[in-house]
N, C-alpha and C positions, 0 to 999 in steps of 0.2 A: 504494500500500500504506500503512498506518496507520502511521501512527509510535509505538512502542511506548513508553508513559505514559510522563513523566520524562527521554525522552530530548533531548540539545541537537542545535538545527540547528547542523551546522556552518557557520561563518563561512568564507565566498569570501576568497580569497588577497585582500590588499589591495595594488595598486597602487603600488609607491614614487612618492614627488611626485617628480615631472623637473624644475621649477625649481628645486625645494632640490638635488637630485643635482646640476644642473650647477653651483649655485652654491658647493658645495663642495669639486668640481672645481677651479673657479678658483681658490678659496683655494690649494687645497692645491698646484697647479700652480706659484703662487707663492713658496710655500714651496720645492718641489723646485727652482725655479730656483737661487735661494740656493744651495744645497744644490750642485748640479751645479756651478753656474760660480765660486761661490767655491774650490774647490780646482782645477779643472780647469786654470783662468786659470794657473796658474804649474806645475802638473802636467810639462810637458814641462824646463822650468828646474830644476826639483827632480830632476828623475831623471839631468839630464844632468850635473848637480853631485854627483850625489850617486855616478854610476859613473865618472865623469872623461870621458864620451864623449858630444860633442855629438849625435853621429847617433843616440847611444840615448833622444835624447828626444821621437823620432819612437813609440819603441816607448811613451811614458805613455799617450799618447792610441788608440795600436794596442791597450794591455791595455783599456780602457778599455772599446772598443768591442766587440773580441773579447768580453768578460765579458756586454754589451749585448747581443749575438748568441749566447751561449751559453744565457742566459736566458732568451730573446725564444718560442720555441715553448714551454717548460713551464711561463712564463706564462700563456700564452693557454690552453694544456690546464688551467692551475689556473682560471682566469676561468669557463670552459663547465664544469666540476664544480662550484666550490663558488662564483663569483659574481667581478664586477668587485673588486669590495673587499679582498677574501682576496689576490685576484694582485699588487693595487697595492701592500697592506699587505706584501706580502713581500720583492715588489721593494724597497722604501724600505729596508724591517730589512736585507736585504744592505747597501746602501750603506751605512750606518749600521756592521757590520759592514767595511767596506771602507775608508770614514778612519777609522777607529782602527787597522786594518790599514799603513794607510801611516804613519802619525802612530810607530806600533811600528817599523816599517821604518827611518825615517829617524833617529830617536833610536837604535838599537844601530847604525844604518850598515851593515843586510844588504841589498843592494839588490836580491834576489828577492822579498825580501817586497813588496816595494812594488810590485812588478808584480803580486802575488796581489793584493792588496789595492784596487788600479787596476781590478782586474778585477773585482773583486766588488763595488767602487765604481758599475761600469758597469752595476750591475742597475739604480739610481736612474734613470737615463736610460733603461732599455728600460720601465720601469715610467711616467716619464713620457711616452713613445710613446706607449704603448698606452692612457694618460689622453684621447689624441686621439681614437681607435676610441671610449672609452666616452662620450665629450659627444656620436658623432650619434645615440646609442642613445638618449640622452634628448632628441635634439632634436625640435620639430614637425613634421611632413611640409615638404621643400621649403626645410628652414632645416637642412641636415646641416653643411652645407660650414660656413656661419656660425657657429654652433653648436661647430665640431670647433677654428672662427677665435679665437673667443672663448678657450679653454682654452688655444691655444697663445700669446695674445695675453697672458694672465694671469702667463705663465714671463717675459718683458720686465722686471717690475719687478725680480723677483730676479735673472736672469738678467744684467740691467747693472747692480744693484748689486751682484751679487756679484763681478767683477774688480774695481769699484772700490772696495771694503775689503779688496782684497789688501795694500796697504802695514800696516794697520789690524789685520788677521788674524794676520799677520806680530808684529805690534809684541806683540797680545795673548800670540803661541806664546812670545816671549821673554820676556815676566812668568811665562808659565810655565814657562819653563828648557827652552823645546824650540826644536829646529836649526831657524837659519834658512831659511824657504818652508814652514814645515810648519803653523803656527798657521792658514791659512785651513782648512784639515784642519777642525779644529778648529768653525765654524761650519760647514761641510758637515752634520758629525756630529749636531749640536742640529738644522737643518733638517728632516734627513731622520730623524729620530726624532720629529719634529712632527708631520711626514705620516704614517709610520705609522698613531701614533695616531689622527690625525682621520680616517684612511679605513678604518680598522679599526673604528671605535665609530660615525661617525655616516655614512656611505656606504653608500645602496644604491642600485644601480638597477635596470631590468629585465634582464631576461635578455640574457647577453652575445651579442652578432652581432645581436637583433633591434633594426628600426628601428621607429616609429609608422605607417611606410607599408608593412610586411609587412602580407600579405594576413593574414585570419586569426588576429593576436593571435603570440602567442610558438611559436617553434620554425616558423611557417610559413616557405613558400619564398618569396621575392622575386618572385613572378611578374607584378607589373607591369612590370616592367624597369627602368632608370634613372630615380633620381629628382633633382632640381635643375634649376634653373632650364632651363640650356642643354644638358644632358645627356639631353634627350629630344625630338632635331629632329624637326619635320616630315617628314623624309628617309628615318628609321628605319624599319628593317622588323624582323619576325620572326628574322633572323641577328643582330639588336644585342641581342638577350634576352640577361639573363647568363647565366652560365654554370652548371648545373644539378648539382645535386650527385648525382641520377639517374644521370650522366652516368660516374660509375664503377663503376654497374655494367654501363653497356653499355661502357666501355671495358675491365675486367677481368673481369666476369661473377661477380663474387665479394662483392666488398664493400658492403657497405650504406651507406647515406649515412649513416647516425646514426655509421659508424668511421670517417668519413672524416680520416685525417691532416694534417698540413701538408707534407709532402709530395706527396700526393698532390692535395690543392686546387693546389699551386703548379703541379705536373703541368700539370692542368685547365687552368688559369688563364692557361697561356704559349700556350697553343694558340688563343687569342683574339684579335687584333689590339686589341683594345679594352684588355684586361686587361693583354696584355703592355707595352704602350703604360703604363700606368698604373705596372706593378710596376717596368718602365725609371725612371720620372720620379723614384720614390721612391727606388731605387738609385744612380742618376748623381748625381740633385741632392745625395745625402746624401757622396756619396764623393767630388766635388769639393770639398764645402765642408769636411769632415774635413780630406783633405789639404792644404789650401791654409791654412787657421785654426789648426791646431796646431802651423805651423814659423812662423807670422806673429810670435810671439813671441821664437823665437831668431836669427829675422834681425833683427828690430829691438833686442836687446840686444848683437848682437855689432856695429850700426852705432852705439853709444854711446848709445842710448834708454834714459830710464830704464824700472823699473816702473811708475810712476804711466802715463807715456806709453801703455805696454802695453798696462795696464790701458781706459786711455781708449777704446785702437783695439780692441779688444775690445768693447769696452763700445757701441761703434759699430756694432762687426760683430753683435752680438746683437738690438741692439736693431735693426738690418735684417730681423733672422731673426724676431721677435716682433713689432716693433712695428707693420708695418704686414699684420700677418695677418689683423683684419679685412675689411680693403679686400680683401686676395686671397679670402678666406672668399666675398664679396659678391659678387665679382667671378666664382666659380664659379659661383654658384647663380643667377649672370644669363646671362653669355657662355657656359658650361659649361666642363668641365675640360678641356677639350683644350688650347683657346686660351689659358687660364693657364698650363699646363705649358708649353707653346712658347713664350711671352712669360718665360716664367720662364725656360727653356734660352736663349735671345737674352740675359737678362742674365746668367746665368752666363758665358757667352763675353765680353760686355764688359769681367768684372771679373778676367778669366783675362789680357786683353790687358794691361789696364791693372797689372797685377800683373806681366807680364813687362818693363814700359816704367817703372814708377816704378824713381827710384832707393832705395836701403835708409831713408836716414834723410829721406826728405820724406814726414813727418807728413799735409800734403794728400792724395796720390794713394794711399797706403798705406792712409788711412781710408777714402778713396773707394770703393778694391777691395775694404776689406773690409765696408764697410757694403753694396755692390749685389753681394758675392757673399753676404751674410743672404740680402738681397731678396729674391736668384734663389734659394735655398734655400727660404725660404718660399710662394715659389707654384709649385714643384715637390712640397714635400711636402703641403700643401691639394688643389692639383691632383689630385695623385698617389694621395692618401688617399683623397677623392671618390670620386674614380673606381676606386677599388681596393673598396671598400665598396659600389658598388653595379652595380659590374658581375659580381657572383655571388650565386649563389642564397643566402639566410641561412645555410642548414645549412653552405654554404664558406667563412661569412664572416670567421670567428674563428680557423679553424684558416690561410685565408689572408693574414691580416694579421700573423698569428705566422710564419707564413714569409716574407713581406715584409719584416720588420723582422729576421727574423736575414739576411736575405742581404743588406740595407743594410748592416747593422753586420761584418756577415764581408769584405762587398768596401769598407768604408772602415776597417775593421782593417787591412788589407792597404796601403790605399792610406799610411793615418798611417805603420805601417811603413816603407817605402819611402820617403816623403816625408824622413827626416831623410838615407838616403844620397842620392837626388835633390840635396836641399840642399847637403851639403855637396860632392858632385864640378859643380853647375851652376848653383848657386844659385838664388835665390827665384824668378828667372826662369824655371827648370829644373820651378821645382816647379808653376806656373803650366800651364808649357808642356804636362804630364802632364796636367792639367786637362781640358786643350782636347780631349785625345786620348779622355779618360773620356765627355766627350758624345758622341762619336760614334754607340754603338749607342741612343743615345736619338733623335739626329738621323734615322737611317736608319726607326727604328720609325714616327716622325713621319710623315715623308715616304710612308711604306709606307700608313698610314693615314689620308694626306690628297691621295696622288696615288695611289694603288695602286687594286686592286680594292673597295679598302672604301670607296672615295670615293662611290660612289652611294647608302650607305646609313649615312656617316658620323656623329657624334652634330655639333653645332655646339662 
């Protein structure tokens, strides 16, 4: 038909550039490191001093996460409405929101507030999660893992210098006439009002849950099956498709895939061995290394370490968790994520033992455990991601990684809780011990999916 005089072609949707998306990403990932571990770092000290009760310092890092897990699905509902950027930028203004919240708590001395404020702190951190899901969106077919390695790899610089300007943070709150541990507060706050900004003005990328290797361009379904290196064996058959978001309405007969929930993805998702396998890796790994990293600080202050010391082993354990997230990124998208995840529950359990065998104040063994339980954190949650992102169909992919990352953050709220009375009736040993017990339904999934029925048709 004619185009009637005068009128304009309209202009085709333009592509957001994916090397700039990711590379913004990183910055900003740097930033939120900051941000998170500079207040975090002394978070459980500050609360235990500040209600007189050592065991309530298990609850700083339980509001923390619980807040993390409160946000973590209407996140992801804000990402799939209005884009990646919008959800991340929100996430940030919470935390942002969250130490000034505490910063208020600790100067009148209400010690509820700072549990509110811990909790809305926690939105930074589900926001930086979910910065992992958006880098394989930008990534090239084949480069997700690496790609999701890179972003988490960028939180490392801040993330180990933020415990180590805890003394520094500290010294700053006191030029400002605020109660001692509260001044890392304080850069958290500038951090995470950084990222805001910069993911709100120059962040876009495409559409949240699609990858470069959907079929089809945006909003298609995943129907090549696994992508990465090792995530697509020889061995595969038609049973290792993901999981099809189709698929509720022959399971309820009602709903459309365009409503599907995060609940009901999660549904989906358990009934996989593949999926369940993946949504385990990211739960256990995250809720052994919660519990065990958030009492590591008041066992080692109550064996006469200083904070700088703290700081250090922190700063140890972090940079296990970031820094060597390339190699595990590479490491998926060669070997696949199976083998990462079990090489990564293997170190977990090393750093469990070794945690129940060090004594309180030897600095060696202390750092050791908590530098290879980073490690084993980090090629549980790469692994875990991986495989959780592309073992479902697009349409499930957003609303199940929003459910993933609240049931992380809900069972390693529980676990942080727990952890300071563990500590105190059986000590760091006690808290270790619990550890060992948390991989269990990881171990069994494993086994189930590498000796069970799914062995003939396992991914590598």
């Amino acid at each position: 038909m004619p185009r009637p005089a005068g009128a304009r072609t309209p202009r085709p949707a333009r592509e957001p550039r994916r090397g700039l998306a990711l590379g913004i990403l990183i910055v900003n990932q740097l930033l939120a490191g900051v941000g998170v571990a500079s207040g975090m770092a002394l978070a459980a000290i500050l609360v235990a001093d500040l209600t007189g009760v050592v065991a309530m310092g298990g609850l700083a890092q339980s509001s923390s996460v619980l807040g993390a897990a409160i946000v973590a699905i209407p996140l992801a509902k804000l990402a799939v409405r209005s884009g990646r950027h919008v959800a991340l930028a929100v996430g940030y203004a919470l935390a942002v929101v969250g130490a000034l919240l505490v910063i208020a708590a600790a100067t009148s001395g209400w010690a509820p507030l700072v549990f509110l404020g811990l909790a809305a702190f926690g939105a930074g951190s589900a926001a930086g999660l979910q910065a992992r899901f958006a880098a394989t969106e930008v990534a090239s077919p084949g480069f997700e893992a690496r790609s999701m390695s890179l972003v988490l790899w960028a939180t490392t610089i801040g993330s180990v210098a933020g415990p180590l300007l805890s003394e520094s943070g500290d010294g700053v709150g006191t030029a400002l006439d605020l109660p001692h541990l509260v001044g890392p507060f304080v850069f958290s706050a500038f951090a995470f009002a950084v990222s805001t900004i910069l993911v709100a003005t120059l962040l876009r990328i495409p559409r949240a849950g699609v990858l470069a290797t959907d079929a089809g361009g945006a909003g298609a379904a995943a129907a090549d099956g696994p992508r990465g290196g090792g995530d697509a064996g020889a061995g595969a058959t038609a049973d290792d498709a993901p999981v099809e978001a189709v698929d509720v309405v022959d399971a309820t007969g009602a709903a459309p895939a365009a409503s599907v929930g995060s609940l009901m993805a999660l549904r989906l998702a358990v009934k996989q061995p593949r999926a369940l396998f993946a949504i385990l890796a990211i739960v256990c790994s995250h809720t052994v290394m919660v519990g065990v990293m958030v009492m590591t600080p008041v066992h080692m202050t109550e064996h006469g370490l200083s904070l700088s010391l703290v700081g250090l082993v922190i700063s140890i354990h972090i940079l296990g968790m970031y820094g060597a997230s390339p190699v595990m990124g590479w490491l998926v998208d060669r070997i696949g994520s199976v083998r990462v995840i079990l090489m990564g529950a293997a170190i977990l359990v090393l750093a469990a033992v070794i945690g129940i065998l060090a004594p309180g104040d030897d600095m060696l063994l202390v750092s050791l455990a908590l530098g290879l339980l980073g490690l084993g954190w980090s090629a549980g949650m790469i692994g875990g991601s991986t495989l959780v992102t592309t073992s479902v169909d697009a349409r499930l992919r957003v609303p199940l990684q929003g459910a993933t990352d609240a049931s992380m953050n809900l069972a390693a709220a529980v676990s942080a809780a727990l952890s300071g009375v563990v500590l105190g009736a059986f000590g760091f040993a006690g808290v270790n011990a619990v550890a060992l017990l948390v991989l269990v339904p990881l171990a069994v999934a494993g086994l189930r999916l590498m000796v069970g029925p799914e062995r003939r048709r396992r991914v590598a």
